[in-house]
C-alpha positions as CSV (number, residue, x, y, z in Angstrom):
1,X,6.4,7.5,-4.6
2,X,4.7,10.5,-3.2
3,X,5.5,14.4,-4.2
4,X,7.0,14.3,-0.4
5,X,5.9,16.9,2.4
6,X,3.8,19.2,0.0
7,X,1.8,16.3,-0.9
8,X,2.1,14.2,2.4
9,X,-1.0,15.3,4.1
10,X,-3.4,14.4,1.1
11,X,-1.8,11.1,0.5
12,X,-2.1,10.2,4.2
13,X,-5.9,11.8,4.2
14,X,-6.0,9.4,1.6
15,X,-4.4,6.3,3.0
16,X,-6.7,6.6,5.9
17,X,-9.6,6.6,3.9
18,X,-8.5,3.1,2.4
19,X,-7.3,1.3,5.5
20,X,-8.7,3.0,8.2
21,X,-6.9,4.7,11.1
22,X,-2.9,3.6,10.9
23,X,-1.8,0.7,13.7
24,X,1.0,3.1,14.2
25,X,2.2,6.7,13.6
26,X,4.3,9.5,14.3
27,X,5.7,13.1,13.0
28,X,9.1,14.2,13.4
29,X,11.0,17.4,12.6
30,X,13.7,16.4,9.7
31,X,16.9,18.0,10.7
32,X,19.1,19.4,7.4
33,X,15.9,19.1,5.0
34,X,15.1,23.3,5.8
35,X,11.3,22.0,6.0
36,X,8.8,24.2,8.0
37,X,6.8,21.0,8.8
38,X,7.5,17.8,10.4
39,X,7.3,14.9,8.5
40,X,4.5,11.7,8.8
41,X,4.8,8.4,9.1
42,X,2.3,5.5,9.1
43,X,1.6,2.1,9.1
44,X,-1.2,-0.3,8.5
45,X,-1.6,-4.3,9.3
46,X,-3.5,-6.1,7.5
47,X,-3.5,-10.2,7.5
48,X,-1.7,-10.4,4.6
49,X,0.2,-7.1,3.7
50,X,1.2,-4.4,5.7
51,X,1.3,-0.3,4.4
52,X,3.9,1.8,5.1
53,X,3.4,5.6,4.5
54,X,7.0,8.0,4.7
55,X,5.9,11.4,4.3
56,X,9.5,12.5,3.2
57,X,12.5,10.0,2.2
58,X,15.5,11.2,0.7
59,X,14.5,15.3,-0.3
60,X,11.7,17.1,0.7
61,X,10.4,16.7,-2.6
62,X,9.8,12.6,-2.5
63,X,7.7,10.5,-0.3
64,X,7.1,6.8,-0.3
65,X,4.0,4.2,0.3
66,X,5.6,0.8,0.6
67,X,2.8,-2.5,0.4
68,X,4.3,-5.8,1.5
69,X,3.3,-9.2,2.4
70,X,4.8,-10.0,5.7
71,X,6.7,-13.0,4.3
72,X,8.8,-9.8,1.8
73,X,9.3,-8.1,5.4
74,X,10.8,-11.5,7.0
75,X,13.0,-11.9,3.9
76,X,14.3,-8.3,4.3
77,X,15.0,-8.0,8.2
78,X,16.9,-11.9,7.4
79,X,19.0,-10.5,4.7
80,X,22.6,-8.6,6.5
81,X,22.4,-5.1,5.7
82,X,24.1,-3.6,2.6
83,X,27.0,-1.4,3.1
């Protein structure tokens, strides 16, 4: 986990340092979080793992870099979703 969107533009400075420019990335303004900034997101392919970079998840306050192989990713988006 990351300290969320105080600490998001170091970590992703960071990330990009390590992997290179992201294959994919956006910002977006999180609605009911009372955050001044918008939040990043990021992802890396690599040929066997992919890096995912959430600036903010569930509070301002946490982040989240996820590293996965792509057969973990298959597994998950096979799996029904939990309710």
């Amino acid at each position: 986990h990351t300290w969320g969107i105080e600490a998001q533009s170091n970590a992703l400075d960071a990330l990009k340092k390590k992997y290179g420019l992201p294959a994919r990335s956006h910002s977006e303004k999180m609605k009911g979080l009372r955050s001044r900034f918008p939040v990043q997101y990021a992802e890396w392919d690599a040929k066997d793992y992919s890096v995912r970079f959430e600036g903010v998840i569930t509070s301002v306050d946490w982040g989240r870099i996820t590293l996965a192989t792509p057969r973990y990713m298959q597994l998950r988006k096979d799996q029904p979703a939990k309710r």
